[in-house]
C-alpha positions, 0 to 999 in steps of 0.5 A, spaced: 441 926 534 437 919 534 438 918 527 445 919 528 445 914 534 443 909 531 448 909 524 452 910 529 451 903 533 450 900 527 457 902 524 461 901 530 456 893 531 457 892 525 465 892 525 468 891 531 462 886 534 466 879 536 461 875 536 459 872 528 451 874 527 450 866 526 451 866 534 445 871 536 440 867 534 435 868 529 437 873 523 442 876 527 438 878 533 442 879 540 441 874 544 441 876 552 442 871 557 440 869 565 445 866 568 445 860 573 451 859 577 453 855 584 449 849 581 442 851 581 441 860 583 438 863 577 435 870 578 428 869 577 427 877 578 431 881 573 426 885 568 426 884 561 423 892 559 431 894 558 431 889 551 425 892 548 427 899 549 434 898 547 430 896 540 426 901 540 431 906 542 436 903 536 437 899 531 440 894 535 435 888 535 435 884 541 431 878 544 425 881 548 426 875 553 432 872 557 435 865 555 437 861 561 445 859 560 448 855 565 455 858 568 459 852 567 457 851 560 460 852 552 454 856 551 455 861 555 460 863 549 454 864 545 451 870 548 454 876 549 451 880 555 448 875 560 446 878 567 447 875 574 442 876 580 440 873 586 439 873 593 443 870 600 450 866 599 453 863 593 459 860 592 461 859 585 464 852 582 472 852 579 469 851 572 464 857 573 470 861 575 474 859 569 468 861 564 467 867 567 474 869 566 474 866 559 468 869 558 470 877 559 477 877 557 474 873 549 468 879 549 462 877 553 459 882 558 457 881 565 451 885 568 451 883 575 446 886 581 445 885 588 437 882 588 433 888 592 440 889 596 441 884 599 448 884 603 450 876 602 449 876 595 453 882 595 459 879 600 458 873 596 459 876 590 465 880 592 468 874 594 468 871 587 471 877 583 477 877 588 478 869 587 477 871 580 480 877 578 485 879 585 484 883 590 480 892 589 478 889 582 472 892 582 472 900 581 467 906 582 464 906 575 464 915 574 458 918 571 463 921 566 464 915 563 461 913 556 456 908 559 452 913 562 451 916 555 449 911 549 441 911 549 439 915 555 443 921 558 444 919 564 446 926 569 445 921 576 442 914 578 437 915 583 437 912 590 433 906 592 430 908 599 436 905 603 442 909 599 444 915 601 447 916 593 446 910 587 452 908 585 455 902 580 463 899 580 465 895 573 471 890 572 475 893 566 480 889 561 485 892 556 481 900 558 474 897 557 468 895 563 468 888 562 464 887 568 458 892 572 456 891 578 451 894 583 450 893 589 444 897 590 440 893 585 439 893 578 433 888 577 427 894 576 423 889 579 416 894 577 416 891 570 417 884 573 411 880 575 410 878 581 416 881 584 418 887 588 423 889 592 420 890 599 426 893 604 430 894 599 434 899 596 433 897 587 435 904 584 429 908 580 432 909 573 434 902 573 431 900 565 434 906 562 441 904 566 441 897 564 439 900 557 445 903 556 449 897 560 447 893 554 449 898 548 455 899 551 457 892 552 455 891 545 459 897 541 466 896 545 
């Protein structure tokens, strides 16, 4: 089953990929960004484990640390999975909204999470994919969809200590997620140094969600 998976993420990587291997950095290795947005937000809390499990779990080889890409900036379209994150309200530049279009509909691929919860990050973040993308854009993502079955098989995410039911919406493009997003929290900030998610409500299974997130981005 594991060998299988991992001829598998390599055939289909290998041919449908939109991004030339030159792009990912040393030897055709994924190079996963950290996004900052509205001048200087960045997340400062999103664990890294998911990108070495994703490598250990595959074939795909991966960067093992983010690299911190600028929103409004040409090089955001050298990396094709970037995380946003943060805490309290945003709002994002008209450049950064372009790229961020331009970014998903040329194949790039968003992670997005509301840091421990918060509500004004979720609010802000919300506002943005409606300026972007129109009004109801983000969907419940079902448990029935691929995502939920690429490295791990996923039956259900597990509730943080305020939500009732965990749960994940996407913005899809031409039949493909494009955009996750989680408003109880993707950050696993248990692998983080020096980070926690004191009130919040972080789901439990947040480095083998965002492990399939990163496959699935990647074999679309």
């Amino acid at each position: 089953m594991k060998t299988n998976l991992k001829r598998m993420m390599t055939a289909v990587l290998a041919a449908l990929f939109l991004y030339p291997a030159e792009s990912w950095g040393k030897e055709g290795v994924v190079q996963c960004g950290n996004l900052i947005y509205a001048g200087t937000q960045t997340s400062r809390c999103f664990s890294d484990e998911f990108l070495s499990t994703v490598q250990q779990k595959t074939s795909i080889s991966t960067s093992r640390r983010f690299r911190a890409v600028r929103l409004d900036n040409e090089e955001l379209f050298r990396f094709p999975f970037v995380v946003m994150t943060g805490e309290g309200d945003f709002v994002l530049t008209a450049r950064e909204r372009e790229n961020l279009k331009k970014y998903v509909q040329s194949g790039g691929f968003l992670l997005a999470s509301a840091g421990c919860s918060n509500a004004a990050w979720d609010a802000s973040f919300r506002r943005e994919m409606r300026t972007i993308f129109g009004e109801a854009v983000l969907k419940p993502v079902s448990m029935r969809h691929p995502v939920f079955s690429t490295v791990f098989n996923i039956k259900q995410l597990e509730a943080g200590k305020q939500a009732a039911k965990g749960h994940l919406e996407g913005v899809t493009l031409n039949d493909k997620l494009v955009i996750i997003y989680s408003a109880d929290g993707l950050n696993d900030s248990r692998h983080s140094k020096g980070c926690c998610c004191c009130g919040g409500s972080e789901l439990g299974n947040a480095l083998e969600i965002n492990a399939n997130i990163l496959a699935y981005a990647l074999l679309r």
